[in-house]
GUZAKOL-868958 format. One record per residue: residue in one letter; z, y, x of N, C-alpha, C, O in turn. Coordinates in steps of 0.02 Angstrom, whole numbers, plus 50000, padded with zeros to 5 digits. Example, Ala and Ser with C-alpha at 12.3 -4.5 7.8 and 13.67 -1.06 7.14 Angstrom:
<nodes>
A503904971650660503904977550615503904983550660504234983450712S503544988850642503574994750684503945000250645504025005750670
</nodes>
This chain:
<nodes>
X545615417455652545105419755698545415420955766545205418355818X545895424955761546195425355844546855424755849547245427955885X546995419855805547805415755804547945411155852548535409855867X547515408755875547585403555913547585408455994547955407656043X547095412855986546905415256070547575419056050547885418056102X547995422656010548675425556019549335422056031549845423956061X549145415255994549645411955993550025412755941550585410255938X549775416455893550105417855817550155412555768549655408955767X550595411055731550615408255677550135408455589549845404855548X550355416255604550005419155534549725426155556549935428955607X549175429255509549045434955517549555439855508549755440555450X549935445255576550195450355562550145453455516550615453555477X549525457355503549395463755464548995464355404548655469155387X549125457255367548605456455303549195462955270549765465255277X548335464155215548585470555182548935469455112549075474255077X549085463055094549425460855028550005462655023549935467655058X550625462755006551185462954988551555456355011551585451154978X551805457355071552045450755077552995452255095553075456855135X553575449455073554075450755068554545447755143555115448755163X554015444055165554475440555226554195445355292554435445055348X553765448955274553465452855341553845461055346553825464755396X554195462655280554395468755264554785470455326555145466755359X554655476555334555135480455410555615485455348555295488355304X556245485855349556805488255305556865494555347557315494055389X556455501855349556615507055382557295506355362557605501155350X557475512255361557995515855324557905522855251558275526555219X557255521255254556895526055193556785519055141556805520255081X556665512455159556515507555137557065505255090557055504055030X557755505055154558385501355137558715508855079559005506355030X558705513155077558915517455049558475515154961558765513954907X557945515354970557535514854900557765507954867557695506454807X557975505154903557935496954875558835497754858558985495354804X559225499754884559925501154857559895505554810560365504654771X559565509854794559585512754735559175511154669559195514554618X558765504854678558645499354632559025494254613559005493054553X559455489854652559995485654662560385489754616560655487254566X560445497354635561265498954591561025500454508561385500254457X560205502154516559945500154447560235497154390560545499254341X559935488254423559775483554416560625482154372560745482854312X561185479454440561805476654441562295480854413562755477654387X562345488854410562715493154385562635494154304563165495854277X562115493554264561805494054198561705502654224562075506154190X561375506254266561355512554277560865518454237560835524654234X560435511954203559775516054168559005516854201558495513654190X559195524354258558425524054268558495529154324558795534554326X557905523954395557775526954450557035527954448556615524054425X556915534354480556235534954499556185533754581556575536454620X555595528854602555385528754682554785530154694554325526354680X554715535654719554185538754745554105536954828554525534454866X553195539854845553175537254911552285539454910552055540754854X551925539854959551145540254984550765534454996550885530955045X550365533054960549855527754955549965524655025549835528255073X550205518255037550305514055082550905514255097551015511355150X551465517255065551905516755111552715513155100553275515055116X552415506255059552605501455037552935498555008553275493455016X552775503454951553145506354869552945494854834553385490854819X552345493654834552435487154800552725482454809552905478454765X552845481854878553145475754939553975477054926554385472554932X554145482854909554905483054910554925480654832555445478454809X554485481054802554865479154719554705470654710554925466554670X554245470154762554095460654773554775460254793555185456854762X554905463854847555595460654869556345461054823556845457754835X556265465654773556815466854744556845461054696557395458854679X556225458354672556035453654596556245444854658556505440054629X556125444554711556205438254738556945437554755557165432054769X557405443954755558245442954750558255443354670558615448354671X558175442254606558535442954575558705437154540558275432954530X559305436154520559765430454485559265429454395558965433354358X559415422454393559065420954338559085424654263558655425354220X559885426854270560135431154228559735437354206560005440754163X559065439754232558905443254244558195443454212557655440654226X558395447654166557455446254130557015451754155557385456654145X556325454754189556205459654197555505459454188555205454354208X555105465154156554505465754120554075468854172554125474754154X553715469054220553445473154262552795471754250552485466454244X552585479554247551995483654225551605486654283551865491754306X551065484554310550685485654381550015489254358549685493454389X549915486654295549295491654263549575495754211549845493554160X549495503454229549615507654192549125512154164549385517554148X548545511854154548035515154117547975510154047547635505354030X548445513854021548755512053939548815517353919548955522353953X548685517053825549025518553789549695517353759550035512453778X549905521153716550785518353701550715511653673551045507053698X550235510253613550285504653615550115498953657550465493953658X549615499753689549325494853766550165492153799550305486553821X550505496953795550935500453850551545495353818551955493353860X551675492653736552205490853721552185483853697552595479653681X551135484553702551125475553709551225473453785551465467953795X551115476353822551255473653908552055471253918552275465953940X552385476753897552935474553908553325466753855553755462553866X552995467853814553215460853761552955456253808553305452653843X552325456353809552125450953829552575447153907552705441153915X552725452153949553185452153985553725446553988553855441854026X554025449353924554525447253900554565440953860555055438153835X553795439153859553795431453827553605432253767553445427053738X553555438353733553295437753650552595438353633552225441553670X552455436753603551595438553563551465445353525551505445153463X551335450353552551365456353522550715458353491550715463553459X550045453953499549515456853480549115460153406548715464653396X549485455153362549385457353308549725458753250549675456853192X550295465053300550765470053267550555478453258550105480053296X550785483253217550635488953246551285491753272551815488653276X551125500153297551555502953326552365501953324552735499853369X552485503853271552995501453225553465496653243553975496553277X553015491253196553235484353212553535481353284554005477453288X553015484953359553245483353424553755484653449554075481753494X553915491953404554445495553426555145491253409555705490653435X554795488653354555355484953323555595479453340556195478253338X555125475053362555185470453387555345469653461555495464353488X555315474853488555485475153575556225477553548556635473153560X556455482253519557195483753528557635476153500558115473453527X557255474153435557845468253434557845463553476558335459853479X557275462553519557315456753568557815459553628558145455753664X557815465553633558385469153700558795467853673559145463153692X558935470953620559855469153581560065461353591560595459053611X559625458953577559935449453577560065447953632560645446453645X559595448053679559685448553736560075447453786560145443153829X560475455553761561015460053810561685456153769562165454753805X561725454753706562065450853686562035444453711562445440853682X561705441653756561755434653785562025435153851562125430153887X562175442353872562355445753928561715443453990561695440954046X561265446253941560535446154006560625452854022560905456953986X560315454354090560285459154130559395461654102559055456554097X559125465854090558465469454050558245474954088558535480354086X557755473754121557505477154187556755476954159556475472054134X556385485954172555845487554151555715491954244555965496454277X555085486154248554905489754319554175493154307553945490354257X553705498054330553335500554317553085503454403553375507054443X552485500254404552215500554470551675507154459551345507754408X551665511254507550915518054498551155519954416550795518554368X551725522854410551845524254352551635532354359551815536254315X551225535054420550905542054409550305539154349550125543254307X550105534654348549285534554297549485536054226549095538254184X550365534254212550495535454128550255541754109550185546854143X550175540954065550065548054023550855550753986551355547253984X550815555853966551295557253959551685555653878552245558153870X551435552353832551375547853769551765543653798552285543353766X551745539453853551785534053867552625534953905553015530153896X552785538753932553315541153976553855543053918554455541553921X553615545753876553975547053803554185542153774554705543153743X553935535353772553975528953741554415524753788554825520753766X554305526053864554755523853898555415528853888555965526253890X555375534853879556215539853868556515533353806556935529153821X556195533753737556455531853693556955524753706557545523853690X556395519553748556745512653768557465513153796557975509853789X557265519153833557715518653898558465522153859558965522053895X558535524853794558955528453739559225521453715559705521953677X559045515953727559565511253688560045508653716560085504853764X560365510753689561405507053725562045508153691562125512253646X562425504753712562975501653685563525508153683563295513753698X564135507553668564635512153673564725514153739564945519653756X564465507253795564805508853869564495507253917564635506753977X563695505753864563225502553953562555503753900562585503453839X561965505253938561325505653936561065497253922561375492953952X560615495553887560325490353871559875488553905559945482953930X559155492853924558675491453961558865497554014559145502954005X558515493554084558565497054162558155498654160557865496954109X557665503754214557115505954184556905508654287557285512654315X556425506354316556205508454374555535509254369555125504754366X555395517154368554655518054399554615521154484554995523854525X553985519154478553815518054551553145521254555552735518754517X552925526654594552375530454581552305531854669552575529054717X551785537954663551465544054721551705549354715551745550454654X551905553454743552225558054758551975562054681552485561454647X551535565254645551395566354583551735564354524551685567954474X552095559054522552455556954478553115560154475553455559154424X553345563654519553945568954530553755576954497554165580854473X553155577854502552535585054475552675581454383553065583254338X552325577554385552375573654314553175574854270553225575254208X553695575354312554235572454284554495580254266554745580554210X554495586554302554615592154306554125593154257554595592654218X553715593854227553415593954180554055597754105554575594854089X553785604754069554405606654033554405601153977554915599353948X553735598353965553785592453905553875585653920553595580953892X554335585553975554675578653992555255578154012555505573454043X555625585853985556165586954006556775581353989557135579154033X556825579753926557065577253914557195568453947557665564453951X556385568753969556375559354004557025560854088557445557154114X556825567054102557015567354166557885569954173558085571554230X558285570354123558705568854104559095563754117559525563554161X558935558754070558935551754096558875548854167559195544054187X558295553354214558545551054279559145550854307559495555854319X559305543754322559995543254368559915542954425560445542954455X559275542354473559505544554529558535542154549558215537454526X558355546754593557715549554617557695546854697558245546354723X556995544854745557075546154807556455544254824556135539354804X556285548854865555775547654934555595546854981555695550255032X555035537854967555105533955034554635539355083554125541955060X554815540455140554505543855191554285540055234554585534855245X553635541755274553125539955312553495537555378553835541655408X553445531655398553725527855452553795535855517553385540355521X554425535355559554355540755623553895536855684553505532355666X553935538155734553455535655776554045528355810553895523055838X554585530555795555025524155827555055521055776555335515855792X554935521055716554935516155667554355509655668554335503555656X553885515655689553095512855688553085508855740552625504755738X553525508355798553305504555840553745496555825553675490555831X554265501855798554995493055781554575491655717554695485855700X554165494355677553715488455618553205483755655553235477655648X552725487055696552325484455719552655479455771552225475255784X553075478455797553415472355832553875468455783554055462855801X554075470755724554345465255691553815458955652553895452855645X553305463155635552605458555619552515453255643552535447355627X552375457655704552245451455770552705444355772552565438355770X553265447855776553795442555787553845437655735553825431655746X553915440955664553805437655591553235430955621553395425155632X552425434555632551965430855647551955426055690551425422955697X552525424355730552575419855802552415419355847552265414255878X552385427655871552275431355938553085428355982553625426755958X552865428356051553615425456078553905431856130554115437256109X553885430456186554025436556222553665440656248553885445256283X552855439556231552375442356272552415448056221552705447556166X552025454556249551815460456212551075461256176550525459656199X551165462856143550145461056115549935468156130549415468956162X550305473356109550245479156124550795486056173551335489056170X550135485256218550455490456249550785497956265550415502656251X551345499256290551915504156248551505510356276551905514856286X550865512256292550485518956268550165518756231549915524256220X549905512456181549655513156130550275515356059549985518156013X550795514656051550985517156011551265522855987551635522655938X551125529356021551055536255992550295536455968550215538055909X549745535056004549005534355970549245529055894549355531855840X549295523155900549575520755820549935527155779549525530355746X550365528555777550855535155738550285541255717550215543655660X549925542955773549455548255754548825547655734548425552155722X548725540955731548115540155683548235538455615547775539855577X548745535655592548895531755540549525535055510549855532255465X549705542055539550205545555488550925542155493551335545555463X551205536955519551875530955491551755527455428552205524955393X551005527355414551225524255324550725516255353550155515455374X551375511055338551375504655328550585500455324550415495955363X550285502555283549695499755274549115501155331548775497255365X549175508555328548435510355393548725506855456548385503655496X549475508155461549605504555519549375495355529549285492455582X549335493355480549065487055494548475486155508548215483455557X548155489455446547455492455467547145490355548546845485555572X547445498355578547395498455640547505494155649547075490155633X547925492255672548175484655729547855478455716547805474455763X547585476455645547315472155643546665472055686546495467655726X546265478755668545625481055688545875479255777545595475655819X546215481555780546325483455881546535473855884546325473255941X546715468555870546885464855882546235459555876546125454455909X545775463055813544985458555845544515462455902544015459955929X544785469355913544335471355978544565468356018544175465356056X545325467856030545645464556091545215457656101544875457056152X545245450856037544885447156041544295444456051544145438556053X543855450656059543365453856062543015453356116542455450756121X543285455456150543375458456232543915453056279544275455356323X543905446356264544215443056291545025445656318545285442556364X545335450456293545755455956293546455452856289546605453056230X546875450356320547455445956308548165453356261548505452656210X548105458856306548435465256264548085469156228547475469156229X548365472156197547895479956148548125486356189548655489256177X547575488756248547745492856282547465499156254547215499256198X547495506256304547245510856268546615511756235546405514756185X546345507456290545615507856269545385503056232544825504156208X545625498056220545455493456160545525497656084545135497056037X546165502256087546395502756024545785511856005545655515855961X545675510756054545145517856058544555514256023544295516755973X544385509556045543765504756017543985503455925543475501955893X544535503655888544665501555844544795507055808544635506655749X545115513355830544855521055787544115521355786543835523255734X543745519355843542865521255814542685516455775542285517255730X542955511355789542465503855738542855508355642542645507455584X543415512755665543475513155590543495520455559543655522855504X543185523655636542875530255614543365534655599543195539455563X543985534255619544755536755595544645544955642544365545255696X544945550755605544935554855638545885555655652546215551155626X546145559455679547175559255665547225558655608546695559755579X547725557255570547895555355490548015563955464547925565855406X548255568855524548425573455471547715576455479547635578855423X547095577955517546555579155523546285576155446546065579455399X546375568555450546015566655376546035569055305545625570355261X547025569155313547315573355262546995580555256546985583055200X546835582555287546735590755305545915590955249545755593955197X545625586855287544705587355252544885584755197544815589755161X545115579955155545225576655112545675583055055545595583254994X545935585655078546355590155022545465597555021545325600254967X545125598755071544675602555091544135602055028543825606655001X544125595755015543525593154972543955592454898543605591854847X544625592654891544805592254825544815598054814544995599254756X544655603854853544655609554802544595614354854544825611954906X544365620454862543965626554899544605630754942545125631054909X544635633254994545345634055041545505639254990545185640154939X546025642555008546425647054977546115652754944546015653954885X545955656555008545405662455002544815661454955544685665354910X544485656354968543895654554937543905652754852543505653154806X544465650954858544645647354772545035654154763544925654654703X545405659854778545305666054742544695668454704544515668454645X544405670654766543555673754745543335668154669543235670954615X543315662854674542935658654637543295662554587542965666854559X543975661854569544455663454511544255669754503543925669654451X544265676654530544085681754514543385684054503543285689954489X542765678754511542295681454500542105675854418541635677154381X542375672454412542725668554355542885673854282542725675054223X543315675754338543555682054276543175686854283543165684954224X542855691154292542355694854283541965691454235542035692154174X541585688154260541285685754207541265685854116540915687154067X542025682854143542215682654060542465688054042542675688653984X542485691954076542915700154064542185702154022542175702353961X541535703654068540865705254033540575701053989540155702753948X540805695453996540445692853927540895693853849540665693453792X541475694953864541865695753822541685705453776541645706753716X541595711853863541285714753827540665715153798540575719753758X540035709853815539455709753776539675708853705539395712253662X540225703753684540085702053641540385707053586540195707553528X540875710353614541325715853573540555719353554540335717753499X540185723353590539685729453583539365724553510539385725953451X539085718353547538915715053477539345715553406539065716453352X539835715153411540245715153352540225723053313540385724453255X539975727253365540145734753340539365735353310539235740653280X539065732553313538315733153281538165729953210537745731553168X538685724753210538515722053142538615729353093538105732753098X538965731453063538875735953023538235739853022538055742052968X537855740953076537475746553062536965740953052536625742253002X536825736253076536145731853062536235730153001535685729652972X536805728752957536925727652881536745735052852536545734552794X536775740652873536545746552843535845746652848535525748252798X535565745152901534955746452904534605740052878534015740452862X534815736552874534375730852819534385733252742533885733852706X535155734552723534955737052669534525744852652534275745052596X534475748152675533915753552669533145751052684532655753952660X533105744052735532425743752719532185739052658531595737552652X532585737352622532655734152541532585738052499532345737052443X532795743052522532715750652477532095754652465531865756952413X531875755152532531185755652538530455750852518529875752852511X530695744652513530105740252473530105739252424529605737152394X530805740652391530895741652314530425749252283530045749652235X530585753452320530205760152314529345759252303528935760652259X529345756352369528515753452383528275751052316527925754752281X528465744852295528255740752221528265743352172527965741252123X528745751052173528755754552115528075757152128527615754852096X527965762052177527395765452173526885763252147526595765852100X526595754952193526345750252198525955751452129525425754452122X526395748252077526355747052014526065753751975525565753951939X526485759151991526005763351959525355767451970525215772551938X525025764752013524455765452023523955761051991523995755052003X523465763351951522675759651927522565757751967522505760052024X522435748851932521915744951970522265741752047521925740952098X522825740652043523115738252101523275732552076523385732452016X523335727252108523695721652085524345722452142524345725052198X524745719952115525335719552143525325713552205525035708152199X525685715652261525545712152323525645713752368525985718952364X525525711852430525695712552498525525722552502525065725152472X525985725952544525655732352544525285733952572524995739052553X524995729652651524375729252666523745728752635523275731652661X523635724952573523315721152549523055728652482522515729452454X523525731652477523265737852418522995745052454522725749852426X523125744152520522925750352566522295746752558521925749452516X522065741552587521375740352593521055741152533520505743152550X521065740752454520985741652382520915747552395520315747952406X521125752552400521215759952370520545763352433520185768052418X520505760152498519865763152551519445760152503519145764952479X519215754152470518645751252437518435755552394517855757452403X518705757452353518785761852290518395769152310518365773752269
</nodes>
């Protein structure tokens, strides 16, 4: 659409995962060396954490497009599984037919296929993309995998890759044991504002921008503060500001173009968004006290309604039986009176006025 009026090759800022467009912060290059030493060391198991967009998938595209053939690796992108869901994905991964085995059997059949394997001196890499969605069944099943090894090296590598929650998840006291096994943890952090501007010009350049500027250097503190540093909104933006520019017959993305592309997308600052967005997951501080303490009240008084109830059963069991006592009495009388038939006691009061 406006490749030609830019002079671009390819679209900058598509939002896919693309490995040749990647900008290598140094939060980037740090996460991806501590997968590498994964991978090549037999190290076991890294966790990479990071905030929705901030280009947790694109680095593991990039890690899977360096690796040597030697290299078998099972990667798991859907994680709303069960353990078993969870241990046919990975077979299948791995080239086997797991469907009509049970638990057991998978288990069984995934460890001897690692053992042979690692005996062929394959390298056995388990990647796990949004591994916050596992349940915690499932994280257990990954501890167990990740327990098989040799006298002097680990068998299967093991990288999950989550949202900052998956670190909450791991501290967890009933996953103590998975987090053990962590060999080494890190978090990718939100581009700085000089990052944001050397991504957004490496794009460009990637795209076959030459020496001209597309965007101009007061638009990029407005980029940083609308879009937080995280990778994705930043394209977002710029894409948006690069069809207003086109738009508007616009050869740069000046202030006011990129002003036109926060309203076309209704963006308030990123930490403003963050701010309402945490607002609506749950009642401010103060407010979610009260809720909690009038919570408990509640159950404080319903708890004593129900005690007072409990202190009554006895006497309503007394007083039922005495009025059993009393209609037994009644029927005696009843009976010995002429000319009554036996019956309702209403029914003999009215007999005895007749009479």
């Amino acid at each position: 659409m406006y490749l030609e009026f830019f002079k671009l090759r390819e679209f900058p800022f598509r939002l896919t995962p693309d490995t040749e467009f990647m900008y290598m912060s140094e939060g980037h290059s740090r996460a991806k060396s501590y997968m590498d030493y994964t991978v090549w060391n037999r190290d076991g198991f890294v966790v990479i954490t990071g905030e929705i967009g901030s280009g947790k998938t694109t680095l593991i595209q990039k890690l899977l497009s360096e690796l040597e053939e030697n290299v078998l690796v099972a990667k798991i992108f859907q994680t709303q599984l069960d353990e078993v869901e969870f241990l046919q994905a990975v077979l299948v991964e791995f080239g086997l037919n797991p469907f009509n085995a049970k638990k057991v059997e998978l288990i069984d059949m995934l460890n001897t296929f690692l053992i042979d394997q690692f005996h062929k001196e394959k390298q056995l890499v388990l990647i796990v993309d949004d591994a916050h969605n596992l349940n915690p069944k499932v994280l257990e099943e990954i501890r167990m995998l990740s327990g098989l090894e040799t006298q002097k090296e680990k068998v299967l590598h093991v990288i999950l890759v989550g949202q900052p929650q998956l670190n909450e998840m791991l501290e967890s006291p009933d996953l103590e044991q998975l987090l053990q096994r962590v060999r080494l943890r890190y978090h990718i952090k939100s581009l700085s504002e000089e990052d944001a501007k050397a991504y957004v010009t490496h794009r460009l350049r990637v795209a076959g921008m030459g020496e001209q500027h597309l965007f101009a250097p007061d638009t990029f503190p407005v980029i940083h503060r609308y879009t937080g540093g995280l990778p994705r909104l930043i394209n977002t933006l710029c894409d948006t500001a690069l069809i207003c520019a086109y738009a508007d017959n616009a050869t740069t993305v000046t202030g006011p173009v990129l002003n036109a592309a926060i309203e076309e997308l209704h963006w308030l600052p990123y930490a403003k968004r963050v701010n309402q967005q945490r607002g609506r997951s749950q009642p401010p501080g103060n407010e979610y006290q009260e809720v909690v303490k009038d919570n408990t009240r509640a159950l404080f008084n319903v708890g004593q309604q129900m005690g007072r109830l409990d202190a009554l059963v006895p006497a309503l069991n007394s007083l039922a039986g005495r009025m059993a006592n009393i209609e037994t009495l009644l029927r005696q009388i009843a009976g010995r009176l002429p000319g009554i038939a036996s019956g309702p006691v209403k029914e003999r009061k009215s007999t005895l006025k007749h009479e």
